[in-house]
C-alpha positions as CSV (number, residue, x, y, z in Angstrom):
1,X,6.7,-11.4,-1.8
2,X,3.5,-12.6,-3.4
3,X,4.2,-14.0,-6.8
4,X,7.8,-14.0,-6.7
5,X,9.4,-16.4,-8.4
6,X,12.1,-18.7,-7.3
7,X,15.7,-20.6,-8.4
8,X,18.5,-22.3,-7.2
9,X,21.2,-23.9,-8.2
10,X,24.5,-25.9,-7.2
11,X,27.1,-25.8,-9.8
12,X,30.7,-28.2,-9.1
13,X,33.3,-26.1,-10.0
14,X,34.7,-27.0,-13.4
15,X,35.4,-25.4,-16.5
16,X,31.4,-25.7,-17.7
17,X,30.2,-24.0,-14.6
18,X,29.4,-21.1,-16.5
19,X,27.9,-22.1,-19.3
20,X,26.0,-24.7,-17.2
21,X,24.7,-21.8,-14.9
22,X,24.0,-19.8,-18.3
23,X,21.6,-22.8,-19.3
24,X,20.3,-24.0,-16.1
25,X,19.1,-20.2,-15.5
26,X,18.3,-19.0,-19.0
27,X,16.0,-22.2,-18.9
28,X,14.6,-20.9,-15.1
29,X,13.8,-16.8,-16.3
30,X,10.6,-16.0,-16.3
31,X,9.2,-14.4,-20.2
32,X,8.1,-11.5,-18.0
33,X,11.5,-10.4,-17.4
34,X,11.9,-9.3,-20.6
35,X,14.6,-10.6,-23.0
36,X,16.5,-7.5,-21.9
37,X,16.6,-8.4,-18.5
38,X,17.2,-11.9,-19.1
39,X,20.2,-11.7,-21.5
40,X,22.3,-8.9,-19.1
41,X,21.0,-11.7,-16.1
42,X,22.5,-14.5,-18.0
43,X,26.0,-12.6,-18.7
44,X,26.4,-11.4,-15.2
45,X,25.9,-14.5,-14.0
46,X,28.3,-16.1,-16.2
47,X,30.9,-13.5,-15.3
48,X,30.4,-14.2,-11.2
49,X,30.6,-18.0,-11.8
50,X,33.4,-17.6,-13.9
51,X,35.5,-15.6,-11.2
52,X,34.3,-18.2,-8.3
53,X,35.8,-21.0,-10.6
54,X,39.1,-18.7,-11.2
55,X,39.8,-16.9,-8.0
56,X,38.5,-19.4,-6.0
57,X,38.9,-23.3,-4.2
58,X,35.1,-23.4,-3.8
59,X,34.0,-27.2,-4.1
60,X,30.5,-26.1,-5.3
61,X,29.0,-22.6,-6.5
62,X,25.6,-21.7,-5.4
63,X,23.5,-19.6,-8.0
64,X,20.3,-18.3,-6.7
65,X,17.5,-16.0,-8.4
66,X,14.3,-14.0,-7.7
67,X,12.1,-12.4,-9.9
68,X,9.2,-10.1,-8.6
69,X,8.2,-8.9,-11.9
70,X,10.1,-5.7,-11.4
71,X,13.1,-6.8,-10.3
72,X,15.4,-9.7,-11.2
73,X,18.4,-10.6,-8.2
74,X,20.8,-12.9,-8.8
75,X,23.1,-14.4,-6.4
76,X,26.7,-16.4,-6.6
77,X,28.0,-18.5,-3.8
78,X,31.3,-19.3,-3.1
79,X,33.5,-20.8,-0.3
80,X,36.2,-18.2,-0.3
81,X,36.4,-15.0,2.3
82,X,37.7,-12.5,0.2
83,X,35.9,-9.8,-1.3
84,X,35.4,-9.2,-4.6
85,X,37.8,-7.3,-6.5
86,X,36.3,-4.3,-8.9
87,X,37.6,-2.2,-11.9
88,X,41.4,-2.5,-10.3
89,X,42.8,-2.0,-14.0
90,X,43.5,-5.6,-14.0
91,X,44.9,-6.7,-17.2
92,X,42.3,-9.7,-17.2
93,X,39.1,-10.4,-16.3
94,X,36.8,-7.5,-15.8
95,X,33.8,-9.4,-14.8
96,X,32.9,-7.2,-11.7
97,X,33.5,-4.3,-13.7
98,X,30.3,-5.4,-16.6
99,X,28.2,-6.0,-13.6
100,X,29.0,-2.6,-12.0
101,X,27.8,-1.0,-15.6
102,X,25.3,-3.3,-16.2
103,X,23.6,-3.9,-13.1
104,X,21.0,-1.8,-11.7
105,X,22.8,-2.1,-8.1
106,X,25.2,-5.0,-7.0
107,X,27.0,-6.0,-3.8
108,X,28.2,-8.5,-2.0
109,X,28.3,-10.2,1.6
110,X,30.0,-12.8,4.2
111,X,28.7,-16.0,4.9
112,X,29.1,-18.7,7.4
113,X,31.5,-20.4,5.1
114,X,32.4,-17.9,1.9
115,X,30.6,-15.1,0.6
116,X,27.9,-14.3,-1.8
117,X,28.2,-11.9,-4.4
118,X,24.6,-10.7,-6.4
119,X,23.4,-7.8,-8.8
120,X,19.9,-6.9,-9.7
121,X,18.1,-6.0,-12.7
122,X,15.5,-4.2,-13.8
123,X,12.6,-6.4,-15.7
124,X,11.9,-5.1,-18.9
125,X,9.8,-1.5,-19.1
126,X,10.5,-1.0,-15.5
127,X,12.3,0.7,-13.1
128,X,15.5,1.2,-15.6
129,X,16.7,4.5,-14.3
130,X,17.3,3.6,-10.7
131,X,20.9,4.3,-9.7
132,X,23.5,1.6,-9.2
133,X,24.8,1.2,-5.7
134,X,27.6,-1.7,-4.8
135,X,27.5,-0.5,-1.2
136,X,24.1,-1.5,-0.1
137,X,23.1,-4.7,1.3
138,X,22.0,-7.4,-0.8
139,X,18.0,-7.1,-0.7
140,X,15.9,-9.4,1.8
């Protein structure tokens, strides 16, 4: 897309992955996001690095971001098959279920060597009442 703004990221998997991917992306958003958009971006994030460091052996966690100016997709990398696990009543965690409330549409798919699990947002003043939707494919 023309104008579209770019990140990425490779995170070791330690016990500051999160907060690491909370600065190292919070420093990356764009202002015309909105702080909106940027501060639900920055905890959803935290929350998928957090279960790739947990629930996963990943050596390394990818984080990737765009931002069209309408919409905001973030993307977490990790080196393990499974899918994701959401709102299973789970005594801990509940990561997957804050980005299935928060985000405007989330989802997640196989790779070569892992999976990749994103969410989108909508920038500020745009877009805020499109549905959420887990079970479409993560956007080209």
């Amino acid at each position: 897309m023309v104008g579209e703004l770019a990140f990425r990221a490779s995170l070791p998997r330690t016990g500051t992955a999160s907060r690491d991917a909370r600065h190292d992306l919070g420093a990356w958003l764009p202002e015309r996001c909105g702080a909106a958009a940027a501060e639900t971006a920055l905890l959803l994030a935290s929350e998928l690095v957090t279960n790739a460091v947990v629930h996963t052996r990943s050596a390394d966690i990818g984080l990737r971001a765009r931002c069209d100016g309408e919409t905001l997709l973030v993307a977490v990398d990790d080196e393990a098959a499974a899918p994701p696990v959401c709102c299973d009543g789970a005594t801990s965690g509940g990561g997957l279920a804050l980005v299935d409330s928060l985000a405007t549409r989330w989802g997640w798919e196989p790779l070569a060597t892992g999976k990749r699990v994103w969410f989108e947002v909508s920038c500020a003043g745009r877009g805020n009442g499109t549905p959420r939707d887990s079970s479409a494919g993560a956007p080209s």
